[in-house]
Backbone bond lengths (Angstrom), bond angles and torsions (degrees), N, CA, C in turn:
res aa  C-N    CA-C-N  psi(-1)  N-CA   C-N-CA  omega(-1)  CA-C   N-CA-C  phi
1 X - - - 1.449 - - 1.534 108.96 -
2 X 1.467 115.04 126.16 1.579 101.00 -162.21 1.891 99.04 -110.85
3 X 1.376 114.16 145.66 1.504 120.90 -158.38 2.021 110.73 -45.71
4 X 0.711 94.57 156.75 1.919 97.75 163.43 1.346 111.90 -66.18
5 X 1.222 122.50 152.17 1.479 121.43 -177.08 1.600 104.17 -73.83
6 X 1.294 128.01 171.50 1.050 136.59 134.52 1.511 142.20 -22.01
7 X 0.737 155.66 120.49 1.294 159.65 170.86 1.120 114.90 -36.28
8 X 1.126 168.18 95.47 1.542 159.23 155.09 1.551 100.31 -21.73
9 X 1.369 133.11 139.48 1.655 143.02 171.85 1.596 98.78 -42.95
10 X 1.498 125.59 174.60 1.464 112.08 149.63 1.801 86.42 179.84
11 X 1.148 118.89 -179.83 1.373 130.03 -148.35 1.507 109.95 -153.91
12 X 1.084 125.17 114.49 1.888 119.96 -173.85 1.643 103.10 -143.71
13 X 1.413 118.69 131.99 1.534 114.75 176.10 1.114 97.41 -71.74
14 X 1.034 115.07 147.09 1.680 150.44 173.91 1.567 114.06 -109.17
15 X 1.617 101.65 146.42 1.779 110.77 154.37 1.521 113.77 -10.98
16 X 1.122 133.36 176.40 1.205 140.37 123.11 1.298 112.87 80.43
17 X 1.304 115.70 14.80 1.004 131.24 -176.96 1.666 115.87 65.02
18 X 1.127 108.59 36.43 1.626 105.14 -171.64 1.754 106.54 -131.44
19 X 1.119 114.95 160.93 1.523 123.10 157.12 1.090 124.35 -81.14
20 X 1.427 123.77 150.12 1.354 126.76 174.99 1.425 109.32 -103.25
21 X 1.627 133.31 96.34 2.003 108.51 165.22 1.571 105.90 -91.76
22 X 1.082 129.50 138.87 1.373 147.26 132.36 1.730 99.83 12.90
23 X 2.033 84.94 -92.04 1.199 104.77 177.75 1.694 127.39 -12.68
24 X 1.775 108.08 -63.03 1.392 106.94 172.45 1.085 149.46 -50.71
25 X 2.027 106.53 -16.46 1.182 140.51 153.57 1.316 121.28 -57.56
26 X 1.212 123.51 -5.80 1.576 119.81 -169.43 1.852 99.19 -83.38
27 X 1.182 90.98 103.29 2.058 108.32 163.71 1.172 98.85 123.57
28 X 1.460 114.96 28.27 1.464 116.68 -166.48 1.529 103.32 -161.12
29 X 1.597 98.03 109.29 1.319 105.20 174.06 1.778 135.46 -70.93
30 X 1.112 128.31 127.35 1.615 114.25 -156.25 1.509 90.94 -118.47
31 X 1.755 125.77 -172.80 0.861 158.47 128.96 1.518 116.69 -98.78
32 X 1.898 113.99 122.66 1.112 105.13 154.79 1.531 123.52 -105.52
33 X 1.121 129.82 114.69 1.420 120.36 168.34 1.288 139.79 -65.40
34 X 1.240 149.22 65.33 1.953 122.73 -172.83 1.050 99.87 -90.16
35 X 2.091 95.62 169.46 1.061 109.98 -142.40 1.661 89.09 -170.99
36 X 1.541 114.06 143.01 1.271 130.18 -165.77 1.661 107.90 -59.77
37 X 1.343 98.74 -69.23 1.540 95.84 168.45 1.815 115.00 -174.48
38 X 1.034 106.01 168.51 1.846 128.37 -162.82 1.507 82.90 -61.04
39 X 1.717 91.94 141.77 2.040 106.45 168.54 1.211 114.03 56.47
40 X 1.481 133.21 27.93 1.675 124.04 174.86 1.374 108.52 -103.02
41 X 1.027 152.54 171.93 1.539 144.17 164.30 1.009 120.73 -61.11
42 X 1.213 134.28 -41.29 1.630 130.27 -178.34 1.361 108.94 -84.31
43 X 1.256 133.07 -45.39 1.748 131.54 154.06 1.386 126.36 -13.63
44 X 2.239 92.15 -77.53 1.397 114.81 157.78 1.459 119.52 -15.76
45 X 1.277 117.09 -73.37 1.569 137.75 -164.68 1.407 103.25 -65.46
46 X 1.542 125.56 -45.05 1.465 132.11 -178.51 1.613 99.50 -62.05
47 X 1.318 108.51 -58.65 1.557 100.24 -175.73 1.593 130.35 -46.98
48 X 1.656 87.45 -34.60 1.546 93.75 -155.45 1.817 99.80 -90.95
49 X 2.020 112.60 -16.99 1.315 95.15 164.65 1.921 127.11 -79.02
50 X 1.203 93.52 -15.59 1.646 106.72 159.92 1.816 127.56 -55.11
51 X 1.636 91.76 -44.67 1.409 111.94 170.65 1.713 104.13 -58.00
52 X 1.094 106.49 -54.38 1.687 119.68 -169.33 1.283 120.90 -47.59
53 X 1.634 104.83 -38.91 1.306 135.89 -169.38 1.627 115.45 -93.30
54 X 1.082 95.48 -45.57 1.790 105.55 165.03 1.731 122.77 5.68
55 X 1.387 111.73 -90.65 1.368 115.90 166.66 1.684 121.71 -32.03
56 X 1.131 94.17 -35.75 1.787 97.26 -178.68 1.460 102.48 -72.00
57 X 1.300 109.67 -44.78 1.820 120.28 -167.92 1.888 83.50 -67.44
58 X 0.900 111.42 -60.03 1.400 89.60 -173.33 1.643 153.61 -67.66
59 X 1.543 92.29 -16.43 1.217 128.72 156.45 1.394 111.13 -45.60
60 X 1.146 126.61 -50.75 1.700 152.65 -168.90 1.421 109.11 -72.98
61 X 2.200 110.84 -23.53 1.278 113.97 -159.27 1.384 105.08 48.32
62 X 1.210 120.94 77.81 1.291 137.59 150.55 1.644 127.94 -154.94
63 X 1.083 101.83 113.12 1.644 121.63 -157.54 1.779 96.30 -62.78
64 X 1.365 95.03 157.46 1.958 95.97 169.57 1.341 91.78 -140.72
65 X 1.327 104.18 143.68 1.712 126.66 -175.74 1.550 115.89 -134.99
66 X 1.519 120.55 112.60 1.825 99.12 -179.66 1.680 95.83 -96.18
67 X 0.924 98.37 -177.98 1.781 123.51 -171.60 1.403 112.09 -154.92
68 X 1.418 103.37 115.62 1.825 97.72 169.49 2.005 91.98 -137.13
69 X 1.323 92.37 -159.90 1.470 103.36 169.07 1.460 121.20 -99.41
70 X 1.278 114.40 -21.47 1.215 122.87 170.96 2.157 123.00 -51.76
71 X 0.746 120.65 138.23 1.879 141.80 176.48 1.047 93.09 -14.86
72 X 1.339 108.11 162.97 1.688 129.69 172.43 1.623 81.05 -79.18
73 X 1.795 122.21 -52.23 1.303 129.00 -149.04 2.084 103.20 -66.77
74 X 1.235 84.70 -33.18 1.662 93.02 -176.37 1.491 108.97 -85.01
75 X 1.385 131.84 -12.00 1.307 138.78 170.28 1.730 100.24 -70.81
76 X 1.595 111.06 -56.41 1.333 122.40 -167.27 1.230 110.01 -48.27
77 X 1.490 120.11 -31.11 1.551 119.84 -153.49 1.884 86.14 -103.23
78 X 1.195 140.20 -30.14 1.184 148.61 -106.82 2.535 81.73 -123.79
79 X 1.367 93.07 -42.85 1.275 122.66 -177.12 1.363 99.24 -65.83
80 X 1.000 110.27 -71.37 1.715 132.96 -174.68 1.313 107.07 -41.84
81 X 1.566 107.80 -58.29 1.606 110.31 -164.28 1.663 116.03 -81.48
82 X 1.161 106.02 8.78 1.679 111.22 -151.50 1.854 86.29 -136.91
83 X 1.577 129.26 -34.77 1.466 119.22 139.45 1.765 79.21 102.57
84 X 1.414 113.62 42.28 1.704 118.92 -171.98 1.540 104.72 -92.68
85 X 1.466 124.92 107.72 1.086 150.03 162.77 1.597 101.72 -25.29
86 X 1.294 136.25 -79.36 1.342 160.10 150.04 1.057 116.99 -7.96
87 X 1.552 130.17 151.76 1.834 114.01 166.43 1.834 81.18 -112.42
88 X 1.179 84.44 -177.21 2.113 136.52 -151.98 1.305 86.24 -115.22
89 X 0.990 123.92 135.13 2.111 136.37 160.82 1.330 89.16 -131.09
90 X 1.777 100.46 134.46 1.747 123.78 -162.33 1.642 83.48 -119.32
91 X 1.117 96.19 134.86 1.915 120.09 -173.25 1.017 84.18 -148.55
92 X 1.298 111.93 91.90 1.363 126.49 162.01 1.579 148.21 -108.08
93 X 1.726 94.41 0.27 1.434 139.80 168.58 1.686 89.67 -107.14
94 X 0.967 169.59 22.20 1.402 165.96 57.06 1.765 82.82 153.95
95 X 1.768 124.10 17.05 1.273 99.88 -164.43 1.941 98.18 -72.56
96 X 0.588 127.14 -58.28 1.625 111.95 177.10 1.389 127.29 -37.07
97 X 1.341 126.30 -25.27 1.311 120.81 173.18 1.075 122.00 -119.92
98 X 1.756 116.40 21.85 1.093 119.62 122.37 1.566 135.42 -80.00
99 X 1.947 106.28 -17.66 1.385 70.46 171.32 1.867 107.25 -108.04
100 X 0.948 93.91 47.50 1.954 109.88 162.85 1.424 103.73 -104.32
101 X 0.941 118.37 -6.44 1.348 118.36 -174.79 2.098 112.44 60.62
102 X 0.936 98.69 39.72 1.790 106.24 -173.25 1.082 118.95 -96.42
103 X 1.643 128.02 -2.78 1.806 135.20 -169.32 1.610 91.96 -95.53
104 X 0.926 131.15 121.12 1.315 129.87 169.57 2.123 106.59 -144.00
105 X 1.133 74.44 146.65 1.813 92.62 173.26 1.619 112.93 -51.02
106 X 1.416 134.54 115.06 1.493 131.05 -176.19 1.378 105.83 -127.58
107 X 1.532 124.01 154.33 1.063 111.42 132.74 1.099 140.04 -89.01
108 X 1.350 129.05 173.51 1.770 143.68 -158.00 1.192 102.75 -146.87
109 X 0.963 162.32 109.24 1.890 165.26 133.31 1.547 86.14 61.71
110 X 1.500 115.74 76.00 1.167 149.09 161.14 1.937 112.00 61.46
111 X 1.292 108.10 -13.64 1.602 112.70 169.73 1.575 111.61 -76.18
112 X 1.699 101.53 146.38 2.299 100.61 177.00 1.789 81.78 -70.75
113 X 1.371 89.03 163.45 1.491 100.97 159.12 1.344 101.81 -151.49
114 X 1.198 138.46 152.24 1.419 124.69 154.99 1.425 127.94 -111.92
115 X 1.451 109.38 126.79 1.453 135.57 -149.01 1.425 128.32 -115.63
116 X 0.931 135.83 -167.11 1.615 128.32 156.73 1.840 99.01 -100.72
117 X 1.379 116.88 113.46 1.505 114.16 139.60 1.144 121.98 -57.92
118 X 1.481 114.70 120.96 1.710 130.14 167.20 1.410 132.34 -38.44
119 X 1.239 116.43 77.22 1.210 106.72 -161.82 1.448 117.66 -133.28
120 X 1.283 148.54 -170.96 1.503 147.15 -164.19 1.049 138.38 -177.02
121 X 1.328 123.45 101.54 1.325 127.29 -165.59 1.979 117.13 -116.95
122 X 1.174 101.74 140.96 1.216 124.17 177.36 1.431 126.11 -107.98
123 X 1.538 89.45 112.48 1.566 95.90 -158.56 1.964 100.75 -115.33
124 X 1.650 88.84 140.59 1.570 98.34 -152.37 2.004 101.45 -85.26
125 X 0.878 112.14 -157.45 1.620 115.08 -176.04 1.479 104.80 -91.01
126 X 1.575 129.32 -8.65 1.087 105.68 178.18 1.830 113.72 -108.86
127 X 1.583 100.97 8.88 1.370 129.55 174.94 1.350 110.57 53.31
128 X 1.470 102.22 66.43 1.733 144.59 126.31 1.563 112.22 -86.18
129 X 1.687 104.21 167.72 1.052 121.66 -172.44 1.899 93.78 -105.69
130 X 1.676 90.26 111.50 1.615 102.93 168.52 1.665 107.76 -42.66
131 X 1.745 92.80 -65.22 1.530 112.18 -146.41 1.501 89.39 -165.26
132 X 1.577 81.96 136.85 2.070 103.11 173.19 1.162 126.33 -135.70
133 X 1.514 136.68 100.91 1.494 131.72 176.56 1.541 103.03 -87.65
134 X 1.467 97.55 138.96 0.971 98.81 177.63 1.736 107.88 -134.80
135 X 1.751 122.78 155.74 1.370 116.27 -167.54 1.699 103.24 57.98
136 X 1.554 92.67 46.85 2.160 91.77 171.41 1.254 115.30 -82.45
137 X 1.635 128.89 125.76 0.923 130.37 121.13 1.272 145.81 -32.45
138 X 1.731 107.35 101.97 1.543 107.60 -168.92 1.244 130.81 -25.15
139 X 2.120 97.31 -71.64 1.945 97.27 -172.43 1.504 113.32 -30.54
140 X 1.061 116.75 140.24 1.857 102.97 147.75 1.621 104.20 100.16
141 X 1.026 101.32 -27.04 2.030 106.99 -137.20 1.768 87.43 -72.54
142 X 1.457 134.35 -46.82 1.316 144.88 -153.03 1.320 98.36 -70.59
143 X 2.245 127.47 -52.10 0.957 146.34 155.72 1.423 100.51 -19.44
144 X 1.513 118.41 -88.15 1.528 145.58 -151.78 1.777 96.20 -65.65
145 X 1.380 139.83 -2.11 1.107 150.24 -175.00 1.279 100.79 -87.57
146 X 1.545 109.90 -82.66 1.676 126.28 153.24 1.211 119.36 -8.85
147 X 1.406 125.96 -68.01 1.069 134.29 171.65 1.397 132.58 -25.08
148 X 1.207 89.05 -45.56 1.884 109.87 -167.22 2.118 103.06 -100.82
149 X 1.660 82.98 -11.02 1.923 57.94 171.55 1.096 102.56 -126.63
150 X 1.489 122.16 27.89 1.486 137.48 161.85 2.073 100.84 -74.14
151 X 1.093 72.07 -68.78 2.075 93.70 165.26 1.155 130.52 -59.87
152 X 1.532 124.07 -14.58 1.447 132.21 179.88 1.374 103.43 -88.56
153 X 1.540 138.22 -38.82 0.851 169.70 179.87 1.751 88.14 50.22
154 X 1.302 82.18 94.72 1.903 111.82 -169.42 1.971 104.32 -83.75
């Protein structure tokens, strides 16, 4: 089985007034999370079991990052109120999660819409993709993340 390619570089404003590159990640294993959007219930819950988990992820030296389409400004408030250790990267030209392949056709109270599928990837120090769930189910999912890069020994 021969490795995943590399990541292509790429660049997204972040929380905190900062940028996120790829690039700077190289020797440094991350988590990326996306996620439909800021303040919804299932988001909420994703963030805040990430939040929960935090210290462990960091313990590991391994960074956690969410990503939706939503504002740097709507991340800020979204961060704030929810008390998220982590920054938010705003892809708001969807060019990053298109090329994650994460925009997919959904339904919503019976209309398609097209959205971000929930999904998560773990990207290793030489910036490949460890491991990717994709269509995640919240409960558990932040836990079951941990897990695997407790065991990957990234």
């Amino acid at each position: 089985m021969s490795e995943p390619p590399v990541l292509p570089d790429f660049e997204l404003p972040a929380t905190g007034n900062q940028r996120f590159r790829l690039s700077a990640f190289k020797g440094h294993p991350f988590v990326l999370y996306f996620y439909p959007k800021d303040n919804t219930p299932g988001c909420t819950d994703q963030g805040m079991q990430f939040r929960d988990l935090h210290k462990e992820f960091t313990k590991l030296k391994v960074a956690v990052f969410g990503v939706s389409r939503d504002s740097v400004a709507a991340h800020e408030k979204f961060k704030a109120k929810f008390g998220f250790p982590f920054e938010l990267l705003s892809d708001e030209d969807e060019e990053i999660c298109q090329g994650f392949a994460v925009i997919k056709m959904k339904n919503m109270y019976g209309k398609k819409v097209r959205g971000i599928e929930r999904s998560t990837f773990v990207i290793d120090r030489t910036g490949r993709i460890a491991r990717e769930w994709r269509g995640v189910k919240v409960p558990g999912h932040a836990q079951e993340v941990l897990d695997f890069v407790k065991s990957a020994g990234l």
